[in-house]
C-alpha positions in Angstrom: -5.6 21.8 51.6 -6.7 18.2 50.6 -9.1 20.5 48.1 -6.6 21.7 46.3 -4.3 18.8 46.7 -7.8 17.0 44.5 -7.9 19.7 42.2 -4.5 20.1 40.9 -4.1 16.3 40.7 -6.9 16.0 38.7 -5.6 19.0 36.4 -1.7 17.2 36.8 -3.9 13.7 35.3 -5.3 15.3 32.5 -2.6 17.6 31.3 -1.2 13.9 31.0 -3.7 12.6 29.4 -3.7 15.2 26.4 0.0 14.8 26.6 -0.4 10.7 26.1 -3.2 11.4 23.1 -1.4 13.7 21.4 1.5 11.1 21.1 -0.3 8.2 19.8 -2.1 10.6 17.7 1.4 11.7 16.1 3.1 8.5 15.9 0.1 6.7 14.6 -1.6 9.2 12.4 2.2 9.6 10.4 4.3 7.0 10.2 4.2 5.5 6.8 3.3 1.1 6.8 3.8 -1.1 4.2 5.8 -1.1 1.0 3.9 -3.1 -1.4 2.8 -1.4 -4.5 -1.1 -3.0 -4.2 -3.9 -0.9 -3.0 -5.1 0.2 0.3 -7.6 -2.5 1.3 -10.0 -2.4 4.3 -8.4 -5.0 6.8 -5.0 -4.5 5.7 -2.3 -2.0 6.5 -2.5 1.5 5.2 0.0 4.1 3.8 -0.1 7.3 3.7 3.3 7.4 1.6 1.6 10.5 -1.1 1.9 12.6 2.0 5.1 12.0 2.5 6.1 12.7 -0.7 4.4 16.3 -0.3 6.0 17.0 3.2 9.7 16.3 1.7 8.5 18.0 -1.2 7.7 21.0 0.4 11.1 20.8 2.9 13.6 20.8 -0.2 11.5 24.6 -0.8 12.8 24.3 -4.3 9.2 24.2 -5.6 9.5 28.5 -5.2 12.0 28.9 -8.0 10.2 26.6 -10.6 7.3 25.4 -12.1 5.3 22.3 -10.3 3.4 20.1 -12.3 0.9 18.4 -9.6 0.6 14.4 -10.8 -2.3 12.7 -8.8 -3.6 9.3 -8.6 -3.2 5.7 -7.9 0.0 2.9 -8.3 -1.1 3.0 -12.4 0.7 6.5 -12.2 3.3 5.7 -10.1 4.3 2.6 -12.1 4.1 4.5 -15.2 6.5 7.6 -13.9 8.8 5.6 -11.9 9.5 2.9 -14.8 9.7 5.5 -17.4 12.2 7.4 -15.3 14.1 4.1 -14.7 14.2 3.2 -18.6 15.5 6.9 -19.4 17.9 7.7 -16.2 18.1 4.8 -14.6 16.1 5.5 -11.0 14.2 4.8 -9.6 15.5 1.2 -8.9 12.1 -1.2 -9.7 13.5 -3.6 -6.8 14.0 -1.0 -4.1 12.1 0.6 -1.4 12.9 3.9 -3.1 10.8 3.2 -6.2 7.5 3.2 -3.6 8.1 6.4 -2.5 9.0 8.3 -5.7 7.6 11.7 -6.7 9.4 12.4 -9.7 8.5 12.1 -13.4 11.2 13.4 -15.1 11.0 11.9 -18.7 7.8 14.0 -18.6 9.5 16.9 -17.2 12.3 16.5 -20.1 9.7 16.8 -22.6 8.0 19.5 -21.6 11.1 21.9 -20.9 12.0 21.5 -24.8 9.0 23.8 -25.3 9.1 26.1 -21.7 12.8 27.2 -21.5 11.9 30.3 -19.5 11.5 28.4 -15.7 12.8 24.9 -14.7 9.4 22.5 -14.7 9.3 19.6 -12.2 6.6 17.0 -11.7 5.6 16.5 -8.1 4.0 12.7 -8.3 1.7 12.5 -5.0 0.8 9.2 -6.4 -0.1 6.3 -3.8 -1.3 2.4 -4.5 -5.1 2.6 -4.1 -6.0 6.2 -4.1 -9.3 7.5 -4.8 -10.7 10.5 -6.6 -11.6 11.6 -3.2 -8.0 11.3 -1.7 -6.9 13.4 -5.1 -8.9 15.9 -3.9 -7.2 16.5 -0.2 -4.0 15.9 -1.5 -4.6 19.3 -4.0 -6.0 21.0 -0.6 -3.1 19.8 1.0 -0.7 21.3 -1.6 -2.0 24.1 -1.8 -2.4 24.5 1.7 1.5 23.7 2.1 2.2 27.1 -0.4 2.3 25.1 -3.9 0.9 27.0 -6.7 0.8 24.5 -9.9 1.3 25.5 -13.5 -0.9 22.7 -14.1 -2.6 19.7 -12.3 -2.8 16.8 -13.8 -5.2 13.3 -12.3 -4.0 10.3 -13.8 -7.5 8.0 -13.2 -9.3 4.9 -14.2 -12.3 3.2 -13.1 -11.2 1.6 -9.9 -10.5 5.2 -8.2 -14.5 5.9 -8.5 -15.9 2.5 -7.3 -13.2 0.3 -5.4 -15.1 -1.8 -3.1 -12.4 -2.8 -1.1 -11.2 0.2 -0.4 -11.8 1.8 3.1 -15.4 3.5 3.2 -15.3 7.0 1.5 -13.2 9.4 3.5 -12.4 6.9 6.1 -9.0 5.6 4.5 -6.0 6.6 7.0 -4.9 8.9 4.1 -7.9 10.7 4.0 -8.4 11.2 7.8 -4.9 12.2 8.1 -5.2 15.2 5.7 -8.5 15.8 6.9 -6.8 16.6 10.2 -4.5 18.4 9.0 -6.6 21.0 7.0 -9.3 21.1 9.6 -8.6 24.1 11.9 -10.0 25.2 15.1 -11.3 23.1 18.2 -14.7 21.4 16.9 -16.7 18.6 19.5 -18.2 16.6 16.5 -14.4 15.5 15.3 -12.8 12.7 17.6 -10.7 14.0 20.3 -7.3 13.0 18.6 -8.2 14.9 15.1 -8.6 18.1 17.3 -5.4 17.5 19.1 -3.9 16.8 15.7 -5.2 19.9 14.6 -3.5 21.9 17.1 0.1 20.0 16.5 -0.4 20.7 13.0 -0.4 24.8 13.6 3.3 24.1 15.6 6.4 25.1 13.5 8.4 22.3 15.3 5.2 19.7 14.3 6.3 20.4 10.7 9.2 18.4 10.8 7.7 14.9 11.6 8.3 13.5 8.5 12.2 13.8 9.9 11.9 12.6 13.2 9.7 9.7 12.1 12.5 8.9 10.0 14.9 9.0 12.5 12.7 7.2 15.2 12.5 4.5 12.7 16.1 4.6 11.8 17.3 3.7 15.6 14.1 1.2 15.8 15.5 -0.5 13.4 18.8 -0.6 14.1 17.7 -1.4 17.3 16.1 -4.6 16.1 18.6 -5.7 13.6 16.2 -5.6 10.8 17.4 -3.0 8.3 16.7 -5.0 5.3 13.0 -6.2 6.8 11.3 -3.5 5.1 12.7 -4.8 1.8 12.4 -8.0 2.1 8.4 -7.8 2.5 9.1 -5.4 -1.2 10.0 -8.1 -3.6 10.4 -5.4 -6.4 8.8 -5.4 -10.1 10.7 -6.2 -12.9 10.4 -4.2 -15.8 8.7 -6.7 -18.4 5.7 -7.8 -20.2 3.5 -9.2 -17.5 1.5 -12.7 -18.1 -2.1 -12.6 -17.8 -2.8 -13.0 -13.7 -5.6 -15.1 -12.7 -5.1 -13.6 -9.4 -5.2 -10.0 -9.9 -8.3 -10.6 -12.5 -10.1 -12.3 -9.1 -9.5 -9.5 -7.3 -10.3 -6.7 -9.6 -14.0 -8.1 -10.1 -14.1 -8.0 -6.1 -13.2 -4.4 -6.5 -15.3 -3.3 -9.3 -18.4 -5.6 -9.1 -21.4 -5.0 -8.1 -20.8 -1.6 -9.2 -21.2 1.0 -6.2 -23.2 3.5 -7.0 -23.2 5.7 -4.6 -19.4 5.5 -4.4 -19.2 6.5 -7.9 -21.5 9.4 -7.6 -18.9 10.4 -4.0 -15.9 10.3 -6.3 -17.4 11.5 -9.0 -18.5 14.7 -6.8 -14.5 14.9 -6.0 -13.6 15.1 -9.4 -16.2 17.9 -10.0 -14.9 19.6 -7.1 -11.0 19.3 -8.3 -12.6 21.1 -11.9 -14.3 24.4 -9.4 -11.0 23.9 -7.8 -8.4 24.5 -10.2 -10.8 27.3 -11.8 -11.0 29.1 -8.8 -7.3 28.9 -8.5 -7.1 29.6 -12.0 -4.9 26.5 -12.9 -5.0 24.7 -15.9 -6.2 20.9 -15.2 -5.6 17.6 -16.8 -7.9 14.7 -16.4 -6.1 11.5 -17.8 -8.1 8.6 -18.1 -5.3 6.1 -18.0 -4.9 3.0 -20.4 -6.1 -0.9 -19.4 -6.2 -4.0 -21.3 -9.2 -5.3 -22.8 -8.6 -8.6 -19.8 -9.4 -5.6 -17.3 -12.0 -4.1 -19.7 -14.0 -6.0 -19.7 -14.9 -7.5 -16.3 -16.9 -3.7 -16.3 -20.5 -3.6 -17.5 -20.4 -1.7 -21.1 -23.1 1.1 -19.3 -21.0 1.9 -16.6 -17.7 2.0 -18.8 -19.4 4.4 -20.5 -21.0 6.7 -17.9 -17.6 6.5 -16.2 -15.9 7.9 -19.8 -18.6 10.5 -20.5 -17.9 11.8 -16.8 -14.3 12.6 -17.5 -15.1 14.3 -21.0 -18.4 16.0 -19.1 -16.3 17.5 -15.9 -13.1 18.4 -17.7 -14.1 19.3 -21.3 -11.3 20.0 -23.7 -9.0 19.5 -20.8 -9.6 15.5 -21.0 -7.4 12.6 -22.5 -8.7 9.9 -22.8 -6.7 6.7 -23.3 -9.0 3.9 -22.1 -8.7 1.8 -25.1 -5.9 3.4 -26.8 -5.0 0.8 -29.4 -1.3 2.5 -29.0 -0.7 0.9 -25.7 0.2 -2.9 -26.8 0.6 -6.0 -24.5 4.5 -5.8 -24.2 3.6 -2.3 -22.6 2.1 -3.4 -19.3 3.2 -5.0 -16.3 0.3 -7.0 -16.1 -3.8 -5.9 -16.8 -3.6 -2.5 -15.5 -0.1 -1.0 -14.6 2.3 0.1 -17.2 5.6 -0.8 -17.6 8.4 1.8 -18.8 7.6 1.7 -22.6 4.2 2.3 -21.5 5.2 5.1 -18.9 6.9 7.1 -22.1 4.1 6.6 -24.4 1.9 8.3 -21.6 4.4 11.0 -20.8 4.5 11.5 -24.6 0.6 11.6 -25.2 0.9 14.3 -22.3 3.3 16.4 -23.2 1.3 16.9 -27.3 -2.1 17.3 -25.0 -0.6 19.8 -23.1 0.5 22.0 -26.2 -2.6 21.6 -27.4 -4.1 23.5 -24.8 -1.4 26.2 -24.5 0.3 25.0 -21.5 
């Protein structure tokens, strides 16, 4: 008796156990932290806010009865979309929480359905402050994984998304380990025990919804707390104007960039090889934007990596490249400071797009 009294204790303990794991694994591996538009830093809180944008995304289902346009990449294509957007239609509001978590590029979308009538086009923007080429690459695997089947992807980059040095190690950003246990299947002893258990949540219809009950869970917390306008408060909002130059942000850029990684670049620059064999194999069409930067951003790069970094966009993506590093085109008044765009930059992008686009038969 006392036997079996041990036995299915012990089995009462650990079904507890995996119970208690699989919790913090849920809570902690998906709620989204932080609202500020700067990158993911190691030390600092991280987001995983492009995932969200792809599970609410993929709720709505109205990607089956039109054409997706996948937009990847860091806060330098989310400032562009979402101010672009705001100058044309008014929202997303540039002060509000909202603007963070935008997916939309619909100035771009405008543009390209004057020359595709036949199916409505949307641009699903999985952009998030301080991706990484890498992080593009599961966020394709996780859209295509989720049943999205792009008419054309497109990976809005620049320099910082192949060596940021302040950026979690490679594949070890919350982002990245979060969609790693998502399109990891199966039991496997070399993953830690909560990706497994993540795993196995992730194959649960009900599991699908947790973008929803996160919500909802953080509604009542909230409420709960009195702090509904916390969140926004730590957001102070852009403003939609010339930036000044920004000793600051100059300081910290030549953290991120300098001494160039190596080896990070040659990780991410395997990523964006592997997003090229991707698309091909999936037979869609790819875009490889390098995105615009003042010469005050410029030129804190050494004029051989600059270079290798350019070649390596016009090497993996061919005809399929644009790029727009120093397009003389994009003027001061356009940016929001030395690397994101403001909305008069945002439509000059979308515009560039849309003509590179018809040149290759989109």
């Amino acid at each position: 008796m006392s036997r079996r009294w041990y036995c299915s204790t012990t089995l009462w303990l650990a079904i507890n156990t995996v119970a208690l794991v699989a919790a913090s694994s849920f809570f902690l591996e998906f709620t989204p932290t932080g609202l500020e538009i700067k990158a993911q830093t190691k030390g600092k809180s991280e987001r995983i806010d492009a995932l969200d944008k792809l599970d609410s995304y993929v709720a709505a289902g109205t990607f089956k009865n039109q054409d997706t346009i996948l937009s990847l990449g860091s806060s330098l294509a989310l400032s562009a979309a979402g101010l672009a957007d705001y100058k044309v239609f008014g929202q997303p509001k540039p002060d509000s929480q909202s603007f963070l978590t935008y997916s939309g590029f619909r100035y771009l979308d405008q543009l390209l359905a004057e020359h595709k009538r036949d199916k409505k086009i949307e641009t699903l923007c999985l952009s998030q402050g301080g991706n990484m080429v890498s992080e593009d690459l599961l966020l394709l695997k996780a859209a295509l994984k989720a049943g999205i089947q792009p008419r054309v992807v497109i990976i809005l980059t620049s320099p910082r998304d192949f060596i940021d040095r302040l950026h979690p190690d490679y594949l070890k950003s919350k982002l990245a380990r979060t969609i790693l246990a998502r399109l990891n299947t199966g039991f496997d002893f070399k993953r830690p025990l909560t990706e497994n258990f993540e795993n196995f949540f992730d194959q649960v219809p009900a599991f699908n919804q947790r973008s929803e009950i996160i919500k909802y869970v953080a509604k009542i917390s909230n409420k709960s707390a009195n702090n509904e306008t916390g969140a926004l408060e730590r957001f102070k909002g852009i403003k939609d104007e010339p930036g000044l130059p920004d000793e600051q942000m100059r300081a910290d850029y030549q953290k991120r960039y300098l001494p160039i990684d190596r080896e990070r670049f040659k990780q991410e620059t395997d990523a964006l090889k592997d997003i090229n064999s991707l698309c091909q194999e999936k037979r869609i069409p790819l875009l490889v934007v390098a995105m615009p930067l003042t010469e005050d951003n410029l030129e804190l790069l050494p004029s051989d990596f600059l270079n290798q970094y350019r070649q390596t966009l016009n090497s993996t993506a061919g005809m399929n490249s644009l790029d727009l590093t120093s397009d003389s085109e994009f003027q001061s008044a356009d940016y929001l400071d030395a690397v994101h765009l403001r909305s008069s930059g945002g439509i000059k992008l979308a515009q560039k797009i849309q003509a590179k686009l018809a040149k290759i038969k989109f």
